[in-house]
Chimera marker file (.cmm) of the C-alpha trace (Angstrom):
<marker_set name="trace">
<marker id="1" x="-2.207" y="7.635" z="-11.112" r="1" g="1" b="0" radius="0.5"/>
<marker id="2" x="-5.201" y="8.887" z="-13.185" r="1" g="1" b="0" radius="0.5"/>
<marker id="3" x="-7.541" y="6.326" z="-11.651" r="1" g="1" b="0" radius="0.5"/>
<marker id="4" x="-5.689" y="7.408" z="-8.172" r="1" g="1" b="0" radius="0.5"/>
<marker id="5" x="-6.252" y="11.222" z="-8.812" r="1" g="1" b="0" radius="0.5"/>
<marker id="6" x="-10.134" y="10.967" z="-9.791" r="1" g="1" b="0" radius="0.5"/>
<marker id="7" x="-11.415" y="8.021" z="-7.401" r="1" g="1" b="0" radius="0.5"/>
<marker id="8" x="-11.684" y="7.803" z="-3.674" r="1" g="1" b="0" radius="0.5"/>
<marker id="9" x="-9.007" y="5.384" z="-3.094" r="1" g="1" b="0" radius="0.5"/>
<marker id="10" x="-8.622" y="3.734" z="0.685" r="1" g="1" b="0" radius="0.5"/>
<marker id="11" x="-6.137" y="1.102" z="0.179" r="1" g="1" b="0" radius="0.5"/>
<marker id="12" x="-3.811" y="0.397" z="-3.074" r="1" g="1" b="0" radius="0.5"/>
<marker id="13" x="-2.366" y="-2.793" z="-3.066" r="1" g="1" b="0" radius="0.5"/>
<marker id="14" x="0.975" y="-2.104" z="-5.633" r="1" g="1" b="0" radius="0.5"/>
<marker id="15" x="3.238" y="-4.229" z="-7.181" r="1" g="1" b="0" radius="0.5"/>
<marker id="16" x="7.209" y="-3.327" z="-7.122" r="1" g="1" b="0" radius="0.5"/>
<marker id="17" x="7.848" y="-4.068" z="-10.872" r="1" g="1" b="0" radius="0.5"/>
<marker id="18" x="5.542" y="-2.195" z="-12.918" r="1" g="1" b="0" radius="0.5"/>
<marker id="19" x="5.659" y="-0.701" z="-16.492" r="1" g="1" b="0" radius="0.5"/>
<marker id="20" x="6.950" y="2.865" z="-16.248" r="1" g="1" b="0" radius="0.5"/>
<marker id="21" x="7.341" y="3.479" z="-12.797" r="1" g="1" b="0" radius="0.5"/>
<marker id="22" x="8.166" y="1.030" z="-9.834" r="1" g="1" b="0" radius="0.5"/>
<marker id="23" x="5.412" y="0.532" z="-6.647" r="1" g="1" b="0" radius="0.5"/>
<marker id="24" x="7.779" y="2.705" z="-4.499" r="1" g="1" b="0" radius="0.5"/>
<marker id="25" x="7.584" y="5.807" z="-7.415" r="1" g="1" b="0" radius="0.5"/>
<marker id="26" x="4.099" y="5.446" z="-7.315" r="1" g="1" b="0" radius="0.5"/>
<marker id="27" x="3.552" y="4.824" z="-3.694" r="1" g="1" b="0" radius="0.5"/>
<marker id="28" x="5.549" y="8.106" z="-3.443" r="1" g="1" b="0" radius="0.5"/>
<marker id="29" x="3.725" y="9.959" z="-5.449" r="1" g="1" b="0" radius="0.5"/>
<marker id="30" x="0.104" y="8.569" z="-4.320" r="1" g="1" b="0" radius="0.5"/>
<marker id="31" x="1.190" y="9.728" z="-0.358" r="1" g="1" b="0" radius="0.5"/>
<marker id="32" x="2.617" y="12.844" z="-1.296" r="1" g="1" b="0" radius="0.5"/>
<marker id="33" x="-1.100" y="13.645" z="-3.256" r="1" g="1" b="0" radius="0.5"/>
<marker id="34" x="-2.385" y="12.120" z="0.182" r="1" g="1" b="0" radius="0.5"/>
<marker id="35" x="-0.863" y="11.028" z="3.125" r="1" g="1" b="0" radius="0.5"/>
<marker id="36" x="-3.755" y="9.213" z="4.388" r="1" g="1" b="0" radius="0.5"/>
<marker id="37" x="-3.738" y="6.390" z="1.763" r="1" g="1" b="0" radius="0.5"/>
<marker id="38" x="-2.948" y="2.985" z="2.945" r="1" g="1" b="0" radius="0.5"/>
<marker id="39" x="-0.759" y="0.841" z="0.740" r="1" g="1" b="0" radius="0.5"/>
<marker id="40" x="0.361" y="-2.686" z="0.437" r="1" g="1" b="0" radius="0.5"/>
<marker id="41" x="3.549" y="-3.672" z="-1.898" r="1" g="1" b="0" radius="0.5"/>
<marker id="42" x="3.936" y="-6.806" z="-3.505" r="1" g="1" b="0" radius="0.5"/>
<marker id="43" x="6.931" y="-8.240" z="-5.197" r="1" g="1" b="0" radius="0.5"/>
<marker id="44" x="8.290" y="-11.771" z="-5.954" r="1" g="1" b="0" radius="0.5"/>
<marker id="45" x="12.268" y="-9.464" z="-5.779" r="1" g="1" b="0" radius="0.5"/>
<marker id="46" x="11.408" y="-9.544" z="-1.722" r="1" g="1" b="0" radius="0.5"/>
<marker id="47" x="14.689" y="-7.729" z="-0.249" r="1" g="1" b="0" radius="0.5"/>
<marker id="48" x="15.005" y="-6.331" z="3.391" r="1" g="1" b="0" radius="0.5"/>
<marker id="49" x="16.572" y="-3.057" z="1.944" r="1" g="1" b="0" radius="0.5"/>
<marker id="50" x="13.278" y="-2.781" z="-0.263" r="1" g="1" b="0" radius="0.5"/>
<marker id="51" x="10.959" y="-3.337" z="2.497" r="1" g="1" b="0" radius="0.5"/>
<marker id="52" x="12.735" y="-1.386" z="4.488" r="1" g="1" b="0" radius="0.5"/>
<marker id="53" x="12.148" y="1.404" z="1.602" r="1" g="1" b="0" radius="0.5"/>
<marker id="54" x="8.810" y="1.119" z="1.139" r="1" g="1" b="0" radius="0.5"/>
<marker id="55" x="7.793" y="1.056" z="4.768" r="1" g="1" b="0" radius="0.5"/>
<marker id="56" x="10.080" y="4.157" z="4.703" r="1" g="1" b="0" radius="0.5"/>
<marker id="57" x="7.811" y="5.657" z="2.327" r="1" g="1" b="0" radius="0.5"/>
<marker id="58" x="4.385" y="4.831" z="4.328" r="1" g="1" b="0" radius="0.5"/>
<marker id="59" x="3.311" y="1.257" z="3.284" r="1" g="1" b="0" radius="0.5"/>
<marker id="60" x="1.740" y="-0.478" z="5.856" r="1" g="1" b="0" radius="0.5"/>
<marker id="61" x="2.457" y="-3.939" z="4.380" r="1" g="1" b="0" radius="0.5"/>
<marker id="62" x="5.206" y="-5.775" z="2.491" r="1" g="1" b="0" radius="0.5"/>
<marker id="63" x="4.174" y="-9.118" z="1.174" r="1" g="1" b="0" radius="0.5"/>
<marker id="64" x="6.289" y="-11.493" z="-0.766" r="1" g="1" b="0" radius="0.5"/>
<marker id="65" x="4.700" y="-13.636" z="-4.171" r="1" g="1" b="0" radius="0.5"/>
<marker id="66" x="3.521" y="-15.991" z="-4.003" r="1" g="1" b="0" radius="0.5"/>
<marker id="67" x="0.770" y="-13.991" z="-2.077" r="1" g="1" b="0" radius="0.5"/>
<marker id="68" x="-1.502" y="-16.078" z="0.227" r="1" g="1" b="0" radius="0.5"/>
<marker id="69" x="-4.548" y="-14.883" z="-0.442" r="1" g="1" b="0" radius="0.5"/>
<marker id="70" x="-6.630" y="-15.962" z="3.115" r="1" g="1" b="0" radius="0.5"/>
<marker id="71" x="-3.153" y="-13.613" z="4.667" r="1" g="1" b="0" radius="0.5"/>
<marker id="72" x="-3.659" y="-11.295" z="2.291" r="1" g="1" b="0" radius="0.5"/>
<marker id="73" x="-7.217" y="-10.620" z="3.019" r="1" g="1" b="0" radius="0.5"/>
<marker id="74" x="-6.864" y="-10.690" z="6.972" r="1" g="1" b="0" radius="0.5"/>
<marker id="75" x="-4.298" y="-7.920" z="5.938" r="1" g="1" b="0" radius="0.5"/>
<marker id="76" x="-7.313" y="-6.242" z="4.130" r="1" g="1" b="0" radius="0.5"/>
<marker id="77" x="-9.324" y="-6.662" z="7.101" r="1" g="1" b="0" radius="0.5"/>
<marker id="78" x="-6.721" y="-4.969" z="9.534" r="1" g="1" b="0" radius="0.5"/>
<marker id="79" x="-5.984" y="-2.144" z="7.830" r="1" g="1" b="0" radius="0.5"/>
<marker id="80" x="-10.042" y="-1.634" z="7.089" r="1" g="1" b="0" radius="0.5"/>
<marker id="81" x="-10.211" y="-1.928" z="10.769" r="1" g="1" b="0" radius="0.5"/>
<marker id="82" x="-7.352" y="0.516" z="11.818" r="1" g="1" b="0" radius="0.5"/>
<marker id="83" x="-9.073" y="2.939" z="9.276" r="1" g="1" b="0" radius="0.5"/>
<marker id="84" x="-12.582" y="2.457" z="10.742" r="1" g="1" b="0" radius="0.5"/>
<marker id="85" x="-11.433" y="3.801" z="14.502" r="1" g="1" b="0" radius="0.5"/>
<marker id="86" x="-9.198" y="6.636" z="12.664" r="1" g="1" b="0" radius="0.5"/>
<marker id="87" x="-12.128" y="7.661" z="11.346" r="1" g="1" b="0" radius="0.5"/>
<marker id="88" x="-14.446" y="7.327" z="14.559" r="1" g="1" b="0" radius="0.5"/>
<marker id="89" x="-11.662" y="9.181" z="16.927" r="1" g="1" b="0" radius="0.5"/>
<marker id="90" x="-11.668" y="11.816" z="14.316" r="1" g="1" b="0" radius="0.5"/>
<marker id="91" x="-15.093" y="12.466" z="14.198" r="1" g="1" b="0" radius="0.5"/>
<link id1="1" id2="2" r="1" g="1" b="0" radius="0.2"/>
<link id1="2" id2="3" r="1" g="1" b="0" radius="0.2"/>
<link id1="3" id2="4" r="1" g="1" b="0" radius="0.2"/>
<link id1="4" id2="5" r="1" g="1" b="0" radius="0.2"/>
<link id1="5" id2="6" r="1" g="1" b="0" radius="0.2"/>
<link id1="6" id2="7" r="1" g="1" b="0" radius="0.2"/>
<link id1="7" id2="8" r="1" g="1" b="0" radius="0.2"/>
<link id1="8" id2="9" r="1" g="1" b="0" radius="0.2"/>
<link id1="9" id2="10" r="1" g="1" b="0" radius="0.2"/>
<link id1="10" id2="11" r="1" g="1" b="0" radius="0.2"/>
<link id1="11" id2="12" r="1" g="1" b="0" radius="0.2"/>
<link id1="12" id2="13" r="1" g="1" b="0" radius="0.2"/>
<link id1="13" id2="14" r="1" g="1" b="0" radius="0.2"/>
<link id1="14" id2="15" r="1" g="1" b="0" radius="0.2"/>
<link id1="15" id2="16" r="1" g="1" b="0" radius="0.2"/>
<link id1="16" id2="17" r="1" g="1" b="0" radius="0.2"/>
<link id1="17" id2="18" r="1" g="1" b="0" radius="0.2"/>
<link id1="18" id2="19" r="1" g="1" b="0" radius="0.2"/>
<link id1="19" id2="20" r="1" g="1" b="0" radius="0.2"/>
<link id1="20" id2="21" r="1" g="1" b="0" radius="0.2"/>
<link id1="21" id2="22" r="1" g="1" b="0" radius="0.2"/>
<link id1="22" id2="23" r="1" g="1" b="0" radius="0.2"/>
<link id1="23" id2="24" r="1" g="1" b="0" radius="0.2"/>
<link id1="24" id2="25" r="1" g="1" b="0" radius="0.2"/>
<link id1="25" id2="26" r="1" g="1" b="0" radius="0.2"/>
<link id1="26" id2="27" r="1" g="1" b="0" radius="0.2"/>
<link id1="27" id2="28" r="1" g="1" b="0" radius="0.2"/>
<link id1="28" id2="29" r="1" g="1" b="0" radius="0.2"/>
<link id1="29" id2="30" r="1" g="1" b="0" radius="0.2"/>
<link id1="30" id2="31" r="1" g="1" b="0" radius="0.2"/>
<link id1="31" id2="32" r="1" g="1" b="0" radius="0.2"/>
<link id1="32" id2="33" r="1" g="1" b="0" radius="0.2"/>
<link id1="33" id2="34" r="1" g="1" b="0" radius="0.2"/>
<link id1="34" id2="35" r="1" g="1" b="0" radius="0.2"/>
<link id1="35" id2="36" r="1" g="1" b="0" radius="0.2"/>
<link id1="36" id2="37" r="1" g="1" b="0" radius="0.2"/>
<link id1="37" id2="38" r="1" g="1" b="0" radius="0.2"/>
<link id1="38" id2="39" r="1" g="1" b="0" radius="0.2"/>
<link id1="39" id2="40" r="1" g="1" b="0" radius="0.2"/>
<link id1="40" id2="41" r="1" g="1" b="0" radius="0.2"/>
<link id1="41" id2="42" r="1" g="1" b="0" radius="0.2"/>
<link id1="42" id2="43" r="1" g="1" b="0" radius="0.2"/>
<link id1="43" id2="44" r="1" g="1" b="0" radius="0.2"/>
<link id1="44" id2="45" r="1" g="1" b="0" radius="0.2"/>
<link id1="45" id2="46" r="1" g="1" b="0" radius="0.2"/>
<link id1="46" id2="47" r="1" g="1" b="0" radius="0.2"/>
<link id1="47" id2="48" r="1" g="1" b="0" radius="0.2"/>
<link id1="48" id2="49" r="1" g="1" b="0" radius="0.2"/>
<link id1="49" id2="50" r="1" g="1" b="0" radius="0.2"/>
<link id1="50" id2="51" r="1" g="1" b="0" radius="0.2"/>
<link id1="51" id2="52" r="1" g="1" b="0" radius="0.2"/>
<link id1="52" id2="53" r="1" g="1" b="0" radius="0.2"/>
<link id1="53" id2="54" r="1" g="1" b="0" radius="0.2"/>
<link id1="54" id2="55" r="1" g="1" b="0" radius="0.2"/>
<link id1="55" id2="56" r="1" g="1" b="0" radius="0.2"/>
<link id1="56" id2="57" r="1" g="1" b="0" radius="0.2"/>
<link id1="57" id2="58" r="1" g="1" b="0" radius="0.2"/>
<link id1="58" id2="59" r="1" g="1" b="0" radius="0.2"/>
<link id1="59" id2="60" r="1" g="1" b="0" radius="0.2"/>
<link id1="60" id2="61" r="1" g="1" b="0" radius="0.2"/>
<link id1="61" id2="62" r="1" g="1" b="0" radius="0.2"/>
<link id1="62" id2="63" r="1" g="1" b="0" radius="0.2"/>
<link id1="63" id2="64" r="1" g="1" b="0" radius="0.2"/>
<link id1="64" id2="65" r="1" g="1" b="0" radius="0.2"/>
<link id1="65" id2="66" r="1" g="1" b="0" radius="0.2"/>
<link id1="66" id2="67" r="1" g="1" b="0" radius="0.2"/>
<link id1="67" id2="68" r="1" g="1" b="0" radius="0.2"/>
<link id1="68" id2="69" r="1" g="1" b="0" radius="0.2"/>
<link id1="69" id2="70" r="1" g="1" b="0" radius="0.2"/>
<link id1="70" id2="71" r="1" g="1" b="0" radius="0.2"/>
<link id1="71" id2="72" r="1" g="1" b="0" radius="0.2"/>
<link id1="72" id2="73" r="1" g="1" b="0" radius="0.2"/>
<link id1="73" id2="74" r="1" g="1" b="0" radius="0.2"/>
<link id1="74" id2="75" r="1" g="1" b="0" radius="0.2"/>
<link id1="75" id2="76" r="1" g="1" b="0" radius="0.2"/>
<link id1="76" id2="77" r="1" g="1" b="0" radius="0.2"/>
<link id1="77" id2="78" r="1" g="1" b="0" radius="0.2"/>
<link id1="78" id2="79" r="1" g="1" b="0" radius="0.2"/>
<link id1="79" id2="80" r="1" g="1" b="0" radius="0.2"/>
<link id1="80" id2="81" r="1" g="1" b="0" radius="0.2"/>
<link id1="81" id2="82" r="1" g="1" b="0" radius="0.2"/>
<link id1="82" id2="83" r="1" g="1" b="0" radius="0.2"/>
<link id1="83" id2="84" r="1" g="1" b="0" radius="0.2"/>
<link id1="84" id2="85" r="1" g="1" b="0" radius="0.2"/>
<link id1="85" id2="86" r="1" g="1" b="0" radius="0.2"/>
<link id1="86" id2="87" r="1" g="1" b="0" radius="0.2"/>
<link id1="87" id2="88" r="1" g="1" b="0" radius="0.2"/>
<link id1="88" id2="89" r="1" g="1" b="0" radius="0.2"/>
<link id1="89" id2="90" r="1" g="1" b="0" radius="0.2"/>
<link id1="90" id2="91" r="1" g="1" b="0" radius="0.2"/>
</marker_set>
C-alpha cells in the first residue's frame, strides 16, 4: 500500500493469500484511495463465492493458478486497451 500510495499505479495484479492482509483487503482499500485502478486477483483457492467477491469489489479479472501467462498477458492487453479509450473519451 506504500508503493500503491506514492506511485502512479494503472493495473495491480494481487494475489488472494498474502501476508497481513488478503487481495480483497487490499483491493478494497487500493479502490477506495482510487476508484479508477484496475485490478486482477490471483489465487490457486479459486471459489465462485470469492470471485464473485472480488468482482464485487471492482476487479476486472479473476484468474485461477496455475496462471497462463500468454492469457494472462492478452488480459494485460485488454484492460490497457479499455483504459486507452477511457482516457481518449475523457479528454
Amino acid at each position: 500500500m506504500a508503493v500503491f500510495r506514492q506511485e502512479p499505479i494503472a493495473l495491480a495484479l494481487l494475489d488472494h493469500r498474502m501476508p497481513g492482509l488478503t487481495g480483497d483487503q487490499v483491493l478494497a482499500q487500493m479502490k477506495a484511495e482510487n476508484p479508477l485502478l484496475r485490478a486482477m486477483m490471483m489465487t490457486a483457492y479459486g471459489a465462485v463465492d470469492m470471485a464473485v467477491k472480488v468482482m464485487k469489489l471492482g476487479a476486472d479479472d479473476f484468474i485461477e493458478k496455475p496462471i497462463n501467462l500468454t492469457q494472462l498477458l492478452e488480459k494485460i492487453e485488454q484492460i490497457a486497451q479499455t483504459r486507452a479509450v477511457a482516457e481518449d473519451v475523457a479528454e
